[in-house]
C-alpha positions in Angstrom: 88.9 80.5 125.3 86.1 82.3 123.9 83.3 80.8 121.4 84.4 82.3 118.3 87.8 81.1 119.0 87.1 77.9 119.4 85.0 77.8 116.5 87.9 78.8 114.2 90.4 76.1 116.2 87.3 73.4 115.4 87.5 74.0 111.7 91.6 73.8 111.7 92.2 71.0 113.6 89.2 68.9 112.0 86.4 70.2 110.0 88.7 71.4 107.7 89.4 67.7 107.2 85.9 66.7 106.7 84.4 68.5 103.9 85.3 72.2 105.7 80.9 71.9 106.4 79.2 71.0 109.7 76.0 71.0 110.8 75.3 73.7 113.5 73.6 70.6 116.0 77.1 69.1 115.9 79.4 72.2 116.4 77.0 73.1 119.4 77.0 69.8 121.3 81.2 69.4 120.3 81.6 73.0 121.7 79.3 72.2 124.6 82.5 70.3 126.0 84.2 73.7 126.2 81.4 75.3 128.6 79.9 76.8 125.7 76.6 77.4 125.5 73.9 77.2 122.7 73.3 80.5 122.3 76.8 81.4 122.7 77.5 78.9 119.7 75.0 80.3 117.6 76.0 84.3 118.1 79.0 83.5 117.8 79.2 81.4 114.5 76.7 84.2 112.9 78.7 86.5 113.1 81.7 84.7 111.7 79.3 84.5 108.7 78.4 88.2 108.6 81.7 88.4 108.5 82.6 86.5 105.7 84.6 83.5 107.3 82.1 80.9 107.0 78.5 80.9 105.3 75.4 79.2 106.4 73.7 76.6 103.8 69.9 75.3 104.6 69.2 71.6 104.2 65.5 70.5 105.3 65.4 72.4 108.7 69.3 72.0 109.1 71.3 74.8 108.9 75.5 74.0 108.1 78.4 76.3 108.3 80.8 75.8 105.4 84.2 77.8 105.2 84.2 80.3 102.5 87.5 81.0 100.2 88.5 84.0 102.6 87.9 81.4 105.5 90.0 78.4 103.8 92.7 81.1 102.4 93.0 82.2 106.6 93.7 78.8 107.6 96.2 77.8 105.4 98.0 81.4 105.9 97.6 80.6 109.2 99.1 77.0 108.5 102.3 78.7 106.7 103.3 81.1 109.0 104.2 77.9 111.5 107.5 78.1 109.6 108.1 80.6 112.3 108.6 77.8 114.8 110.6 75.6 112.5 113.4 78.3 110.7 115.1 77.4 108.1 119.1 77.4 107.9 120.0 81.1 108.1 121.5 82.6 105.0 123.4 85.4 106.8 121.2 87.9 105.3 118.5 90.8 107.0 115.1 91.3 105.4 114.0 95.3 106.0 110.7 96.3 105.0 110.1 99.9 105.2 106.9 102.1 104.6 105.4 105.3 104.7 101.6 105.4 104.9 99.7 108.4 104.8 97.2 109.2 107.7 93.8 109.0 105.6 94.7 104.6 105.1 96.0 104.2 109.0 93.7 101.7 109.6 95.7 99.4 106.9 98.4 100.5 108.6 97.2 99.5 111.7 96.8 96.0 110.0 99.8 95.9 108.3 101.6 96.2 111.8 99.7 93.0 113.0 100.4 90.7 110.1 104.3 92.3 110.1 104.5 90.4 113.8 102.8 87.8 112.9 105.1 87.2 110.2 108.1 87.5 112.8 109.1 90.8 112.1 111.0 92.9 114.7 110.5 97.1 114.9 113.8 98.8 114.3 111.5 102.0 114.6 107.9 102.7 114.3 107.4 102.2 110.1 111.1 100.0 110.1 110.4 96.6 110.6 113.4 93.5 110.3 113.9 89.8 110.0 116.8 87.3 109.5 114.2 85.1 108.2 113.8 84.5 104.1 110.0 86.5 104.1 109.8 87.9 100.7 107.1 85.8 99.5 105.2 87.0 103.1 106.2 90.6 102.2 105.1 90.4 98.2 102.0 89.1 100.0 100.9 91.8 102.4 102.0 94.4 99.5 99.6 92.9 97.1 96.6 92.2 100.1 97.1 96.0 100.8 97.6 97.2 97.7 100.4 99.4 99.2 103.3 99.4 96.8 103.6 103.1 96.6 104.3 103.6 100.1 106.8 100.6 100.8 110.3 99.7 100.5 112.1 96.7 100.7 115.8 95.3 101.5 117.7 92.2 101.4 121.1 93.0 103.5 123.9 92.6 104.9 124.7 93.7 109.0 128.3 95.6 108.9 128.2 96.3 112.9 129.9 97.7 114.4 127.3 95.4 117.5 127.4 91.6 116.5 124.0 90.1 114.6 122.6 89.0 118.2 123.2 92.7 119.8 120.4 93.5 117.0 118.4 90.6 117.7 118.3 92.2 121.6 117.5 95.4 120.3 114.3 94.0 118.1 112.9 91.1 120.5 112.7 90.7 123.4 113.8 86.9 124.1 114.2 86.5 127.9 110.5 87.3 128.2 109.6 85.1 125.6 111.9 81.8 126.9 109.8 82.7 130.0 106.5 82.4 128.3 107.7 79.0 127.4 109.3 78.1 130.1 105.6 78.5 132.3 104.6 76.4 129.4 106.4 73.1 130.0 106.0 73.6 133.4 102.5 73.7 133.1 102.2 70.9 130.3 104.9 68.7 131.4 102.9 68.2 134.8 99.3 67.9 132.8 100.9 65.6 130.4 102.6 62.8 132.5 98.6 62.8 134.4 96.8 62.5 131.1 99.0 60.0 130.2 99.1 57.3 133.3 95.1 58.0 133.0 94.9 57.2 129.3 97.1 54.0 130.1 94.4 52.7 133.4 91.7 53.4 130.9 90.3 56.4 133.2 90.6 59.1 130.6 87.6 59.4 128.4 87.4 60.2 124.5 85.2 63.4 125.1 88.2 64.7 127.7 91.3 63.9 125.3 89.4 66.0 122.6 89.1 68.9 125.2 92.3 68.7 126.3 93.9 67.9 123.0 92.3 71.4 121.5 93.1 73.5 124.9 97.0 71.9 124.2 96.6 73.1 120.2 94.9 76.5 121.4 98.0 77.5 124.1 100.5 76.4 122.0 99.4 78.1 118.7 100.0 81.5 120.8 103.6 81.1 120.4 102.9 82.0 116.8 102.4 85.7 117.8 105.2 86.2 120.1 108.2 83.9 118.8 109.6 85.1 115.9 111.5 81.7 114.7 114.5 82.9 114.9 117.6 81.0 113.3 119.7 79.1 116.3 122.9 81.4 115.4 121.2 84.4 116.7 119.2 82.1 119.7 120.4 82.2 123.3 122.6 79.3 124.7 119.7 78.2 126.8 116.5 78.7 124.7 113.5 76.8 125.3 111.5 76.5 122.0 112.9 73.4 121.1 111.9 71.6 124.6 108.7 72.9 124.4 108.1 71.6 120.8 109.2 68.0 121.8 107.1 68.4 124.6 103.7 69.8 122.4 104.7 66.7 120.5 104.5 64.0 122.7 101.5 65.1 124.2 99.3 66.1 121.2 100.1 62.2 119.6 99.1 61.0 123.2 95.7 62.8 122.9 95.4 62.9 119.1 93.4 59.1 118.3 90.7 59.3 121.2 90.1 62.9 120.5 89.7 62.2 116.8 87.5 59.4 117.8 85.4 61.4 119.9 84.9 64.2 117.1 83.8 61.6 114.7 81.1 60.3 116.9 79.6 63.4 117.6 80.0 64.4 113.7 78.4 61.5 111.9 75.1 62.6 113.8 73.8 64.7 110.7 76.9 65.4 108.6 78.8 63.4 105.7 81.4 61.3 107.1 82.6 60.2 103.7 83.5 64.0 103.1 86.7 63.2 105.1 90.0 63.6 103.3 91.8 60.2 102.7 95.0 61.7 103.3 94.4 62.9 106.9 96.5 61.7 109.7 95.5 62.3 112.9 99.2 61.8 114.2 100.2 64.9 112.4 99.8 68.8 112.7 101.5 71.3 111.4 103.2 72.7 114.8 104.6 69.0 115.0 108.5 69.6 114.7 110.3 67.0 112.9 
């Protein structure tokens, strides 16, 4: 997991929490659990602020990284696009977006092509993009964002055939590879989890290594964001994996989530404002929790 990474999973899954500002001292020495080093740390969150996602504030001889409005608009992008893992009940209907975008812009639509999978769109063809998933809003979005609307088209519609719905959904995704990814997953997890757990219960597992291992759990299972396109179960294979996995991200993120929160606080009242934490934060909830 490199630095800058890290840094931007740091700020979602708790300084976000706490005032969305932290003192450079305390990022360092809660990133130094990762392997990171200070000089990593420092590169790397300087150039998240040359780049606009966080900016620095001087207090004494203190520096602090807050996030900016770009930064806090990312995350909770980020933070709505998990509907992807949780779809809603399908309405029957196909969402098309089509464009045409001349050669002098093709580095927005280079961009565009990223945010379209993100989303959970599927390529019908190189500038034809589809989705059984209710993403106008997502759409109206990246439209405005890109300030494309004279190149774009868009369709709500119905399938006629002559294939069935899930011939299409073969055609635009590929699932087997991605039950695969998932299926290494819980493999990999289940093993890790049922170890972490018997050591939390003897008392052998320490604060400082449930906050490490609770962020590495976030970090691998957030990928799923970019290759699962939350597809409604009518057009999901018999023996899809998605929902195992999710029960098992569940369990194991609420087994590390206390101690790990625990051990962030510790390391974060050493030069920040505790009181800047949001009343309303539960540690026992995250948005790529399944209900």
């Amino acid at each position: 997991m490199n630095t800058r990474s890290m840094i931007f999973t740091l700020y979602g899954d708790y300084i976000s929490h706490y005032g969305n500002k932290i003192w450079i001292g305390s990022l360092i020495r809660l990133l130094n659990e990762f392997g990171h080093n200070d000089q990593a740390v420092r590169a790397a969150i300087s150039r998240m602020n040359k780049q606009g996602w966080v900016q620095a504030e001087k207090q004494g001889n203190k520096s602090y990284y807050t996030l900016t409005e770009r930064g806090v608009d990312r995350m909770e992008e980020a933070a709505n696009r998990i509907f992807k893992l949780k779809p809603d009940e399908w309405d029957g209907k196909w969402r098309i977006f089509m464009y045409s975008i001349p050669e002098e812009i093709r580095s927005i639509r280079d961009e565009l092509r990223k945010e379209l999978v993100w989303s959970g769109f599927g390529t019908m063809s190189a500038s034809t993009w589809i989705s059984p998933n209710d993403l106008e809003k997502q759409v109206r979005q990246l439209i405005r964002k890109y300030e494309i609307e004279e190149y774009v088209d868009f369709f709500i519609a119905d399938h006629k055939g002559p294939s069935e719905s899930r011939r299409l959904v073969e055609k635009n995704w590929d699932l087997e590879e991605i039950n695969a990814k998932y299926e290494e997953f819980i493999a990999e997890y289940s093993r890790m989890y049922m170890i972490d757990k018997s050591k939390i219960a003897k008392g052998q597992m320490t604060d400082a290594e449930c906050f490490v291992g609770r962020a590495k759990l976030v970090h691998e299972y957030r990928k799923f964001l970019f290759v699962d396109p939350g597809l409604p179960d009518e057009l999901l294979p018999d023996k899809w994996l998605g929902g195992h996995a999710a029960t098992l991200f569940g369990e194991y993120y609420k087994e590390l989530a206390e101690p790990a929160s625990r051990f962030f606080e510790s390391v974060f009242e050493d030069g920040n404002e505790l009181t800047n934490k949001d009343t309303s934060y539960d540690v026992m909830n995250h948005p790529l929790l399944m209900d």
